[in-house]
C-alpha positions in Angstrom: 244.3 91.2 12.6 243.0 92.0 9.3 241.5 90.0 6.7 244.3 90.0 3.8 242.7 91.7 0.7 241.3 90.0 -2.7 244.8 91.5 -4.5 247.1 90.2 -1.8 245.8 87.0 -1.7 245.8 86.8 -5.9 249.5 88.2 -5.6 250.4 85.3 -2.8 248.5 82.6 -4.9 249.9 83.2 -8.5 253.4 83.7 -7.0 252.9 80.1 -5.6 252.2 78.4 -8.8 255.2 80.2 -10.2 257.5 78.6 -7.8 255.3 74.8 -7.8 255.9 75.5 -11.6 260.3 75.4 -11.4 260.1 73.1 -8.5 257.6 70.9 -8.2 257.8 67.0 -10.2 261.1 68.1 -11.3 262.4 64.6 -12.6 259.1 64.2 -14.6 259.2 67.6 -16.2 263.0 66.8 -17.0 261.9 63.8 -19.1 259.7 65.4 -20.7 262.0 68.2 -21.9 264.7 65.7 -22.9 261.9 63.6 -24.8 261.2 66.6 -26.7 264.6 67.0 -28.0 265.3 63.6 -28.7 262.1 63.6 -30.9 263.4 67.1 -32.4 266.4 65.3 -33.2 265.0 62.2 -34.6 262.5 64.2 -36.3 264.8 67.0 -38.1 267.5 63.6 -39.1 264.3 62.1 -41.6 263.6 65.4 -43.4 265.3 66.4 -46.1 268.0 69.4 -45.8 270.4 71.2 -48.6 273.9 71.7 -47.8 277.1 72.7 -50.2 279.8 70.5 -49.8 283.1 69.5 -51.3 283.8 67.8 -54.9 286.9 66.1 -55.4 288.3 66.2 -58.7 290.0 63.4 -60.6 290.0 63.3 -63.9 291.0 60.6 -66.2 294.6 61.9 -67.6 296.3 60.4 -70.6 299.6 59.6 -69.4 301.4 61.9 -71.6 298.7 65.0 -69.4 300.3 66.3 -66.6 298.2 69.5 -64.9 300.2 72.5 -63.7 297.9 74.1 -61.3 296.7 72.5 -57.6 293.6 71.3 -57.6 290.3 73.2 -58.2 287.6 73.9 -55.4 284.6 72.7 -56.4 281.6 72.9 -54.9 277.9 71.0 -55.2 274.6 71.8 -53.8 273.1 68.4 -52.4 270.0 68.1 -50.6 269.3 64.3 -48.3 268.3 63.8 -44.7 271.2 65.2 -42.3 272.8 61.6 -41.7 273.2 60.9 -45.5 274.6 64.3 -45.7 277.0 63.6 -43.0 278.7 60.7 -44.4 280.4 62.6 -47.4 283.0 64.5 -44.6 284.4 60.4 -45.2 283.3 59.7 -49.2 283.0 62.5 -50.5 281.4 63.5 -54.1 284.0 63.4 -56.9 284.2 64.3 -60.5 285.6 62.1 -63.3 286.0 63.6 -66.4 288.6 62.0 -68.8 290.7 64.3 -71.1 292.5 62.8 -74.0 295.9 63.5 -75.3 294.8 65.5 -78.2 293.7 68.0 -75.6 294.7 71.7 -76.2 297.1 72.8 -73.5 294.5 74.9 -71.7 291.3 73.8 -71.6 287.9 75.2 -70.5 285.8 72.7 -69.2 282.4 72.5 -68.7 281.0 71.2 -65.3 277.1 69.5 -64.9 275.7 67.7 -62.1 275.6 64.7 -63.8 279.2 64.8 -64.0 279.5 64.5 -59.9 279.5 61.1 -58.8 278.2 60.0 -55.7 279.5 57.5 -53.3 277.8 54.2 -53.2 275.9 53.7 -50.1 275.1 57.6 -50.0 271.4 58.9 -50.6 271.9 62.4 -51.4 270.8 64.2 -54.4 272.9 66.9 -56.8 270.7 70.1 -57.5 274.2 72.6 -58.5 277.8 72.4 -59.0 279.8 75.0 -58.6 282.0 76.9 -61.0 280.0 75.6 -63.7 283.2 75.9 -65.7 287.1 74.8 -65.2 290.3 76.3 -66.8 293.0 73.0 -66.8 296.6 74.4 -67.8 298.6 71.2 -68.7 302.1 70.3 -68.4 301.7 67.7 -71.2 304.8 66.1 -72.0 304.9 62.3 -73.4 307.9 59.6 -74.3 308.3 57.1 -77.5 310.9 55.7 -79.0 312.1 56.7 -82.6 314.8 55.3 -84.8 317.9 56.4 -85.2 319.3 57.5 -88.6 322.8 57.5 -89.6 324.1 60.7 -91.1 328.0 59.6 -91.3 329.9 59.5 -94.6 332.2 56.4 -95.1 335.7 57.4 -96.6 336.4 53.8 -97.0 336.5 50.4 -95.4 339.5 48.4 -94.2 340.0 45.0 -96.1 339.6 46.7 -99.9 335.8 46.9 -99.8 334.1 49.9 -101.3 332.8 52.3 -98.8 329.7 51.7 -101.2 329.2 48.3 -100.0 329.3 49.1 -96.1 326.3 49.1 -94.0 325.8 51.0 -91.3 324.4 49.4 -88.1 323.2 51.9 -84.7 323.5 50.1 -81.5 320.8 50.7 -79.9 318.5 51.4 -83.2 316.0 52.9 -81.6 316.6 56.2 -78.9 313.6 57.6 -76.3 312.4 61.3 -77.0 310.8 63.0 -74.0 309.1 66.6 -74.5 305.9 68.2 -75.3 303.8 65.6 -76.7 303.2 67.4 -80.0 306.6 67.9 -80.7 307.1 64.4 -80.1 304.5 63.4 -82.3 305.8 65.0 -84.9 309.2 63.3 -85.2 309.7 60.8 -87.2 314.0 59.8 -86.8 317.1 61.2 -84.7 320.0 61.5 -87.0 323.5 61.4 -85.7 325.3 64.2 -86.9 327.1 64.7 -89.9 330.7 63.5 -89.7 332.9 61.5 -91.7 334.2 58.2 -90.9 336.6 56.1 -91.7 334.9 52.4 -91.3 336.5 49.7 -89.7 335.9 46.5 -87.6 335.6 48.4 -84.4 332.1 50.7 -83.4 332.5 54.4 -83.2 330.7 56.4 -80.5 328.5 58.9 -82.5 326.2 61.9 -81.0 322.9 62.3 -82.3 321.9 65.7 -83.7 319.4 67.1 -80.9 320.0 70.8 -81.5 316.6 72.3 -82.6 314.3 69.4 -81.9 313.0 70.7 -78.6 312.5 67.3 -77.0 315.4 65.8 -74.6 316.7 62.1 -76.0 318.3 59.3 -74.1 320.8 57.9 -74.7 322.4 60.8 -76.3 324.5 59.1 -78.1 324.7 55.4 -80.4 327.5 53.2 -81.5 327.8 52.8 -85.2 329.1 49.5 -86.9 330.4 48.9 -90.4 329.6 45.9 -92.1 329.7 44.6 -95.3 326.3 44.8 -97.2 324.6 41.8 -98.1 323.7 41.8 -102.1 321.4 40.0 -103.7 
């Protein structure tokens, strides 16, 4: 037989470290692999990462602010080690901004990181928001109450007193106006309409004048009472 030849016997021997290599101390070289990714893991959770995530927004309405459109996607850059990060999926970052009443219908609002709040307990930092800007379109309707006026004329008043010397008496004096705040703002009364009455002891169910003012009124109607004035 003959010798086997320096190649073949290279060839034989670097196949055999190949194969010791995949099978050879295979629980040892296991642990070592998952001890690798385990400090991977532990290593990549400490250092800092950026991420966008979701803002909630809630802003501080007056009452008499209602918003007509859903709620705007917002969006912040944040940058914090991966666990920090991870715990806004159940607190998330919010924004809020209060509007007043006297705000204009639609309104363009600005958006800064300051202005995104984030959840105590929560190590993350802001770097961007996203739109810097908002358009709120409000529904903005408010209620207050308003006194009524008479607008009846007297013909005259049972008992021989002067229609002069009757006074008039709403029940209740005082009606709720619901509408676009700035309409209700600027109303000062609700009249009942013009009619003329003949007074008596009894109330008389009166309307009040709503045509025109743009704002709905409950109740829609008062009870008027005559009595005799008190003079001095």
């Amino acid at each position: 037989m003959r010798p086997s030849s320096p190649v073949r016997q290279r060839s034989v021997g670097w196949r055999h470290r190949v194969t010791a290599a995949f099978t050879e101390r295979l629980a040892l070289k296991a642990s070592a692999v998952l001890l690798a990714v385990v400090l991977w893991f532990v290593v990549a959770a400490r250092e800092p990462t950026e991420e966008v995530v979701s803002v909630r927004f809630a802003p501080k309405l007056d009452s008499a602010l209602v918003l007509r459109d859903p709620e705007p996607i917002i969006r912040a850059l944040v940058i914090g080690r991966a666990n920090e990060i991870l715990k806004l999926s159940n607190a998330p970052l919010v924004i809020r901004r209060p509007i007043e009443s006297d705000a204009p219908d639609t309104l363009v609002l600005s958006l800064r990181t300051s202005d995104v709040e984030v959840p105590e307990g929560v190590e993350v930092i802001v770097r961007d928001v996203q739109p810097r800007q908002l358009t709120l379109r409000f529904e903005s309707t408010t209620s207050r109450e308003i006194p009524v006026r008479p607008a009846v004329v007297v013909r005259a008043y049972t008992g021989g007193i002067a229609a002069a010397d009757v006074e008039i008496r709403a029940e209740p004096p005082r009606v709720t106006v619901l509408g676009p705040r700035r309409t209700v703002a600027r109303l000062r009364f609700v009249a009942t309409v013009a009619d003329s009455i003949t007074a008596d002891t009894l109330p008389h169910l009166v309307d009040l004048d709503t045509a025109g003012l743009g704002v709905a009124v409950r109740p829609p109607q008062v009870k008027l009472s005559f009595v005799r004035a008190r003079r001095p």
